[in-house]
VMD Tcl script that draws the C-alpha trace (Angstrom):
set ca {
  {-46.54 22.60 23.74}
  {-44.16 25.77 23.87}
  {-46.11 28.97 24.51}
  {-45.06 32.72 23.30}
  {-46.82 35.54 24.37}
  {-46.34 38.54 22.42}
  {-46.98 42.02 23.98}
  {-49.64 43.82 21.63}
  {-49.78 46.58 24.26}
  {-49.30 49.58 22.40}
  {-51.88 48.83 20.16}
  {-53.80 51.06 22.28}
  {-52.20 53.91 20.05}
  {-53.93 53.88 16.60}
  {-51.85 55.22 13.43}
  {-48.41 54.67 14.89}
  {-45.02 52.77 14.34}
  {-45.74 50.29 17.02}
  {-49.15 49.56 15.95}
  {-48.25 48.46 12.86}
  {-45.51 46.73 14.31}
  {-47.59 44.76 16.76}
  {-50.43 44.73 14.10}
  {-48.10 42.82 11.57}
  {-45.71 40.73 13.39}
  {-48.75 39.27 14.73}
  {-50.13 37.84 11.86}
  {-47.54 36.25 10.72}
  {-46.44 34.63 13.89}
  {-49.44 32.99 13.80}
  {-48.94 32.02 9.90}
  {-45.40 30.47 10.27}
  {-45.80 29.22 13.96}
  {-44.83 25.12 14.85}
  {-48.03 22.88 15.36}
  {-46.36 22.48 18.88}
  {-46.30 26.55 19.26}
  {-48.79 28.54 20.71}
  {-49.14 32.34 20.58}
  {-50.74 34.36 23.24}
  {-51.01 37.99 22.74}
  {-51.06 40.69 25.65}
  {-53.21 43.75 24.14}
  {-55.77 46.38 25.52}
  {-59.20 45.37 26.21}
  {-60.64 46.60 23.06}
  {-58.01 44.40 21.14}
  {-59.11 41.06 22.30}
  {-59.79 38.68 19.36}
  {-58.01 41.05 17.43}
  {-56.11 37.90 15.67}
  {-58.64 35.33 15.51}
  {-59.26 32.55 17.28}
  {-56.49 30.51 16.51}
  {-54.84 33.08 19.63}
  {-55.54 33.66 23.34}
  {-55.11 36.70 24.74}
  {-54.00 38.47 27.77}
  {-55.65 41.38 28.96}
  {-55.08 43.80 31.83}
  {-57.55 44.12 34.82}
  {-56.08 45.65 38.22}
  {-56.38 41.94 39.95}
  {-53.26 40.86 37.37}
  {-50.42 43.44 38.19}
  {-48.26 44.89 40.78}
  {-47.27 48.31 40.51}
  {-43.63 49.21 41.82}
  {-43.67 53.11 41.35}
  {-39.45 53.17 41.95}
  {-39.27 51.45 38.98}
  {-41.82 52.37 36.44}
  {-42.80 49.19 35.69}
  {-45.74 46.97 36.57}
  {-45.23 43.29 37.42}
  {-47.45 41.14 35.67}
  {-49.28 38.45 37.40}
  {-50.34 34.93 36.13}
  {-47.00 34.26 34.01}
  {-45.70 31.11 34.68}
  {-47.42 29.62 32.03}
  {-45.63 31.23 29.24}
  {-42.12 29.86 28.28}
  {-40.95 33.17 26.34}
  {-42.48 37.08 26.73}
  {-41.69 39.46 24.05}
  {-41.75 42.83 25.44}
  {-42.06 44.88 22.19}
  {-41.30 48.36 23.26}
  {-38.41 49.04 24.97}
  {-40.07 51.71 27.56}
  {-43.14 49.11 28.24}
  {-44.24 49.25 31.46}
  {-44.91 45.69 31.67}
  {-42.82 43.31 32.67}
  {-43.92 38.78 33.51}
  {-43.46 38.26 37.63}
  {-42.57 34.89 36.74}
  {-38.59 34.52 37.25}
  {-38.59 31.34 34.79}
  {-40.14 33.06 31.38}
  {-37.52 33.95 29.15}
  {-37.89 37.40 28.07}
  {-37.01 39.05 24.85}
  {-36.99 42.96 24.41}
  {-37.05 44.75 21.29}
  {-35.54 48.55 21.24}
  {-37.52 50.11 18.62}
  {-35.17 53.38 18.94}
  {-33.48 55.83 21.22}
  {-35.19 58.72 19.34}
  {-35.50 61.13 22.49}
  {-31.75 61.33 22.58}
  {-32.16 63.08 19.28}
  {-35.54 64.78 19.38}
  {-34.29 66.63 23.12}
  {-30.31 66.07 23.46}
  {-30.07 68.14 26.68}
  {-33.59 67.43 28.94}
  {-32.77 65.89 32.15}
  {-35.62 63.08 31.51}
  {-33.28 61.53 29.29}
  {-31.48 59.69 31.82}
  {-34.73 58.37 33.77}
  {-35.75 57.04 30.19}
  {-32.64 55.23 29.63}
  {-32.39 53.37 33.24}
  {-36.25 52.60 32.92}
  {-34.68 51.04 29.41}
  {-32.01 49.60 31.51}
  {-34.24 48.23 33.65}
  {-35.64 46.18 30.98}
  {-32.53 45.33 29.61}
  {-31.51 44.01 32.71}
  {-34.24 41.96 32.31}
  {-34.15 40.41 28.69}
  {-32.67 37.10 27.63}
  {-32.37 38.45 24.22}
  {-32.55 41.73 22.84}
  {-32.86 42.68 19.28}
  {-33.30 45.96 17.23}
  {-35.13 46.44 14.44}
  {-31.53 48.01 12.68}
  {-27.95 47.85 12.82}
  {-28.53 51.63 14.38}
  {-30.59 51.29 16.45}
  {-29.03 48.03 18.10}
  {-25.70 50.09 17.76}
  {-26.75 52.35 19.06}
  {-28.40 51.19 22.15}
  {-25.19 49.14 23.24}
  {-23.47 52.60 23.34}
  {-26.03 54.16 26.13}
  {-27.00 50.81 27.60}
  {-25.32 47.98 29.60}
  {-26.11 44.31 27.41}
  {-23.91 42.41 30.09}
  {-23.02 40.44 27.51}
  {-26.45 39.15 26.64}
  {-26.81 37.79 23.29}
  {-28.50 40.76 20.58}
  {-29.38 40.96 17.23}
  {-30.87 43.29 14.48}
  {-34.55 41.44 13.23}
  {-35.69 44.39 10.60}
  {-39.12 44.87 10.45}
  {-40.81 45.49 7.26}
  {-43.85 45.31 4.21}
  {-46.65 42.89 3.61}
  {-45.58 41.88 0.24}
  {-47.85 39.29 -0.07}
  {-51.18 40.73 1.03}
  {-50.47 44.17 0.68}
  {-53.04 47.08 1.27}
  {-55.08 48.38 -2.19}
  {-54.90 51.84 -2.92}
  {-58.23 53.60 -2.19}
  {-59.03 57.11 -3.69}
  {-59.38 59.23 -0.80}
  {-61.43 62.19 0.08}
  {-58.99 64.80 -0.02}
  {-56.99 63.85 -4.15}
  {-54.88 66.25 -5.29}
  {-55.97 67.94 -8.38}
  {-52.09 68.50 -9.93}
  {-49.21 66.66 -9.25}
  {-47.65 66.52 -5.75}
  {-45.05 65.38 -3.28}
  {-46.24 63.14 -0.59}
  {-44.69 62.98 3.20}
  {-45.75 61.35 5.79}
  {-45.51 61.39 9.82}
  {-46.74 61.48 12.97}
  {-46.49 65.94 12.96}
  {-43.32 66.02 15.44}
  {-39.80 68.33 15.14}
  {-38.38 65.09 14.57}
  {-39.68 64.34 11.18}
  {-38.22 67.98 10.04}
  {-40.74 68.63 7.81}
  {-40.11 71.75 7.72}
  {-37.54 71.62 5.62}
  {-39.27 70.66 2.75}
  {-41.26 73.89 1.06}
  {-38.65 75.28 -0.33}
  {-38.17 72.44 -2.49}
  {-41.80 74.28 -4.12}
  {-39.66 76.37 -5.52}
  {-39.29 76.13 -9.32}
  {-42.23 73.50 -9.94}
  {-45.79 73.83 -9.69}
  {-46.02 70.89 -7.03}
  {-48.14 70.50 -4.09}
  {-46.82 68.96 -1.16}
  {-49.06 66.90 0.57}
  {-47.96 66.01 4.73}
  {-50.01 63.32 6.22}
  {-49.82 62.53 9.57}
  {-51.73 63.84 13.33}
  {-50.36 66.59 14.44}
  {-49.56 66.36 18.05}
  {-47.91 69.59 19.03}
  {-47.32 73.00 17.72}
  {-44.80 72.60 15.19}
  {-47.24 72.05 12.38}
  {-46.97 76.19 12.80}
  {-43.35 75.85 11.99}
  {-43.72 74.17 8.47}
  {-46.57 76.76 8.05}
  {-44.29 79.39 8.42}
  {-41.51 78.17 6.06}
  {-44.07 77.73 3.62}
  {-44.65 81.35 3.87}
  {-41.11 82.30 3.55}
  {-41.00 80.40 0.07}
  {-44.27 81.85 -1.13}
  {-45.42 78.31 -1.52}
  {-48.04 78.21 1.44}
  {-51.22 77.30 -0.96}
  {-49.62 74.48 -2.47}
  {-48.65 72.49 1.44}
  {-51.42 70.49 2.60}
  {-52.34 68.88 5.56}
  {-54.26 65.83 4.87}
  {-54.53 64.65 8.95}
  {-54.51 61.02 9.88}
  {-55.24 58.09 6.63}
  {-56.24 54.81 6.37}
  {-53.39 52.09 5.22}
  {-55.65 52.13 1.38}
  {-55.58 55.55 0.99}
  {-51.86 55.97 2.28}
  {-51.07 53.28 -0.56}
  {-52.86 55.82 -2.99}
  {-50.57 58.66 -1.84}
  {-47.80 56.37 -2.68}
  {-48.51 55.49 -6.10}
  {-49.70 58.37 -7.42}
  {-47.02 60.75 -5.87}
  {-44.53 62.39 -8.13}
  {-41.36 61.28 -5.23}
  {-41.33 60.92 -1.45}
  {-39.94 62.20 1.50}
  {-38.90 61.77 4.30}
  {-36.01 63.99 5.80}
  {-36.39 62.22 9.47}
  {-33.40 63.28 11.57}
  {-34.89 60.28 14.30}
  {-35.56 57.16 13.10}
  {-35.17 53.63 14.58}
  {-36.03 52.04 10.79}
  {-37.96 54.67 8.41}
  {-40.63 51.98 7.41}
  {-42.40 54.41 4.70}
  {-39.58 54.20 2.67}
  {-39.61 51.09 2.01}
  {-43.44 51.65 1.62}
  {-42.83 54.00 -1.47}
  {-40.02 51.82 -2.80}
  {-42.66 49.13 -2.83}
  {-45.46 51.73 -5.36}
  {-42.16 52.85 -7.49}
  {-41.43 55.96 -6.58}
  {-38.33 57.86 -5.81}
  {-38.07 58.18 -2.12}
  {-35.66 60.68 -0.32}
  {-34.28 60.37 3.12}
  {-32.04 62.30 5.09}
  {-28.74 61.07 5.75}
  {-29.39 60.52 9.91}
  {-29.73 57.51 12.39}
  {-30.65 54.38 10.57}
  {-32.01 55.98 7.21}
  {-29.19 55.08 5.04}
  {-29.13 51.76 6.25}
  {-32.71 51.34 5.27}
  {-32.55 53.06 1.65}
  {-29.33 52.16 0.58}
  {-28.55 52.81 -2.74}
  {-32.55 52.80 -3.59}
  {-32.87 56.48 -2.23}
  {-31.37 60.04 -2.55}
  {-30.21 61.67 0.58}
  {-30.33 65.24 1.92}
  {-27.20 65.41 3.58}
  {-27.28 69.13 4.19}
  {-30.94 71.10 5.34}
  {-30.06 74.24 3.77}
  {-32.57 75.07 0.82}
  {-30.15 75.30 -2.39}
  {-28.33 71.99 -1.28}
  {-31.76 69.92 -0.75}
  {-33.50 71.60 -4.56}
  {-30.12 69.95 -5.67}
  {-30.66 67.02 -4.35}
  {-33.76 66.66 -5.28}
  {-33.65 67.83 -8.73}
  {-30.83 65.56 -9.34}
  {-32.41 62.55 -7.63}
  {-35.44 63.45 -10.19}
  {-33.60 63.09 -13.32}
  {-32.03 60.10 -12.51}
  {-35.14 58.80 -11.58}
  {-36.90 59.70 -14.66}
  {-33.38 58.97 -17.26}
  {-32.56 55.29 -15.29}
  {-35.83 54.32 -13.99}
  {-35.19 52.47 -11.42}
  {-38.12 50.87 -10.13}
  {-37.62 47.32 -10.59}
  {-34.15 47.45 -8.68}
  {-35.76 49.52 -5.76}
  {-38.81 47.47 -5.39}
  {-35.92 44.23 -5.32}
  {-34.19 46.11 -2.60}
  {-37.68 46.89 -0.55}
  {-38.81 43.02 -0.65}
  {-35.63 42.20 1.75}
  {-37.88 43.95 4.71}
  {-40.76 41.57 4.75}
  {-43.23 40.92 7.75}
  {-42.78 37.24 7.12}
  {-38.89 37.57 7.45}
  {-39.59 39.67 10.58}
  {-41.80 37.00 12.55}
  {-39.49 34.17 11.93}
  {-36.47 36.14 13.32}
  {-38.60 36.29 16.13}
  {-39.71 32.86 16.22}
  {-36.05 31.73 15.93}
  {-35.22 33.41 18.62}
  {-37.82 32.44 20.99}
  {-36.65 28.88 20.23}
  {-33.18 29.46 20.72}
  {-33.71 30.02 24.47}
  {-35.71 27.26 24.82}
  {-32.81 24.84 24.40}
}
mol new
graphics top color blue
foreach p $ca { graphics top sphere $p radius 0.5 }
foreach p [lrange $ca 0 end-1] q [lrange $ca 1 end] { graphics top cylinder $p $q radius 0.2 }
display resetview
C-alpha cells in the first residue's frame, strides 16, 4: 500500500484560490486513486472528515511539530509513514521531519513580486520559497508562467518540474442559485478577493455609454475598495458599481450566466481560474494581457492590453460585437473543458508515482 498525504492546510481560509484548490483536487484524488493508494489529508481541525471516510487525516496539535523560527517553517512530526507529501502552497509553513518522504511542492504564484516590486520582504519570501524548493522532489506550477517564472527567481538544482493546470468541475458542476442581492438591469460581473492586484479599478469607465451595472464580488480586505469608489465617481457611474461581498459557489454560477461579459483585468495571476469559470456559463470573458492570463484565455478571451479608459471601451466594445455577430460559445466552452479537476488530480497522482520507482 503506497500512501499520499495531501496538505489541505490552507483550507483554513474560506473563499480563496487555495481553498478551492485543496477543496477540489481532493475529491478527485480520491475518485481516480489505485486500490493500492491511500490518501491522507493534512487540514485544520475543523476540516477533519472533510472528504469522507474513505480518507484519514492529519491534524495539527503542538505535540506533532517542531518550530525552527530561522527558517519559518515547522517540522512535522509522525511522517515516516507517508511515501509522498504534497506541500500545496509554496510559502507553507509545514514541512514532513521524515528525510525518506518524497516531497512535491506546488508554486501557486509569485504574485508579491508584482503586487509590491520594491518591499524589502520580498526577498525573505522568496528564500522561505527556496527553502521549500530545496526541499521538493518535484515541483510543479499550476502554468507555464508561473513555473517560468519561478525558475527565474528560484534555484530548481536541476530537480525535475512541470506545469499540472488546475481547473473546473465539469462533471458535477455547481447550480446557479438566485441570490439575495439580483440585479434588476443588465450588468457586468467581476470577481476577486478586493486587492490592488485585481485592478478593479479600472473598470467604471467602461459604464460609460451603456446603461450597465457592474457588479464586483469578492471580501474586501484593505482599503482599496475606496479606490474603485473613487473612479466610479470620476465617470459619473458610481450608482451603477456594486459591491455584492463574499458568495456562495451557486450564486457565483448565477453571476456567471446571467452576466452580460466578464472581467477580469488581474495584473497578478498564477492561473485566473474565473475565466475559465465564465467560459464554462458562455459568456465573453476579458482579461488583461499580464502574468499567466493569456495563457489561460487564449484565443477564448479579449484582452486589455493598455489601462487607459478609451483603449479598454475599445476593447470591450469590440470584444462585444464579436461576441454577439460570431457567437462563440461552443468553441470557448471546448477551450475551458481542457482545465478539468479530474485532469488536475491525475497529474498529481502521476507524479507521486513517478518518484516512487
Amino acid at each position: 500500500m503506497h500512501s499520499f498525504l495531501f496538505d489541505c492546510e490552507r483550507m483554513k481560509y474560506p473563499n480563496t484560490g487555495p481553498y478551492q484548490v485543496c477543496q477540489q483536487v481532493g475529491r478527485k484524488l480520491l475518485l481516480h486513486k489505485n486500490s493500492d493508494e491511500h490518501i491522507t489529508f493534512f487540514v485544520p481541525k475543523n476540516r477533519e472528515g472533510f472528504f469522507g471516510n474513505k480518507a484519514s487525516y492529519y491534524t495539527l496539535s503542538p505535540l506533532n511539530k517542531i518550530y525552527l523560527p530561522w527558517r519559518g517553517s515547522r517540522l512535522l512530526l509522525n511522517t515516516h509513514r507517508y511515501d509522498v507529501w504534497h506541500i500545496t502552497y509554496q510559502s507553507s509553513m509545514y514541512v514532513p521531519l521524515a528525510k525518506k518522504t518524497k516531497v512535491v511542492l506546488t508554486i501557486l504564484d509569485l504574485n508579491f513580486l508584482h503586487e509590491h516590486p520594491n518591499d524589502p520582504k520580498n526577498k525573505k519570501r522568496l528564500q522561505l520559497i527556496q527553502d521549500r524548493v530545496d526541499r521538493a522532489d518535484h515541483i510543479t506550477s499550476i502554468s507555464d508562467f508561473a513555473l517560468n517564472e519561478a525558475r527565474s527567481y528560484l534555484n530548481f538544482r536541476d530537480k525535475p518540474s512541470s506545469t499540472n493546470y488546475i481547473g473546473y468541475d465539469f462533471e458535477h458542476p455547481p447550480q446557479p442559485r438566485e441570490p439575495n442581492q439580483k440585479p434588476g438591469k443588465p450588468f457586468l460581473f467581476a470577481l476577486g478577493t478586493i486587492l490592488p492586484k485585481k485592478n478593479f479599478h479600472v473598470l467604471p469607465c467602461l459604464l460609460q455609454g451603456n446603461d450597465f451595472d457592474l457588479l464586483i464580488a469578492g471580501i474586501s480586505k484593505t482599503d482599496y475598495k475606496e479606490q474603485i469608489i473613487a473612479e466610479a465617481k470620476r465617470f459619473g457611474v458610481s450608482a451603477r458599481v456594486k459591491f455584492l461581498g463574499a458568495v456562495s459557489e451557486e450564486e457565483k454560477t448565477w453571476y456567471y450566466k446571467n452576466c452580460e461579459a466578464f472581467l477580469f483585468p488581474s495584473i497578478a495571476e498564477g492561473f485566473g481560474l474565473p475565466a475559465i469559470e465564465a467560459m464554462n456559463q458562455g459568456k465573453p470573458v476579458f482579461l488583461s494581457t499580464h502574468t499567466s492570463l493569456p495563457e489561460i484565455g487564449g484565443s477564448a478571451a479579449y484582452y486589455f492590453a493598455d489601462f487607459a479608459p478609451e483603449a479598454m471601451q475599445k476593447v470591450f466594445s469590440d470584444g462585444l460585437n464579436h461576441f454577439y455577430r460570431e457567437q462563440p460559445q461552443e468553441k470557448n466552452k471546448q477551450w475551458a473543458m481542457q482545465f478539468d479537476w479530474s485532469n488536475t488530480a491525475k497529474g498529481y497522482l502521476n507524479i507521486y508515482r513517478s518518484l516512487l520507482k
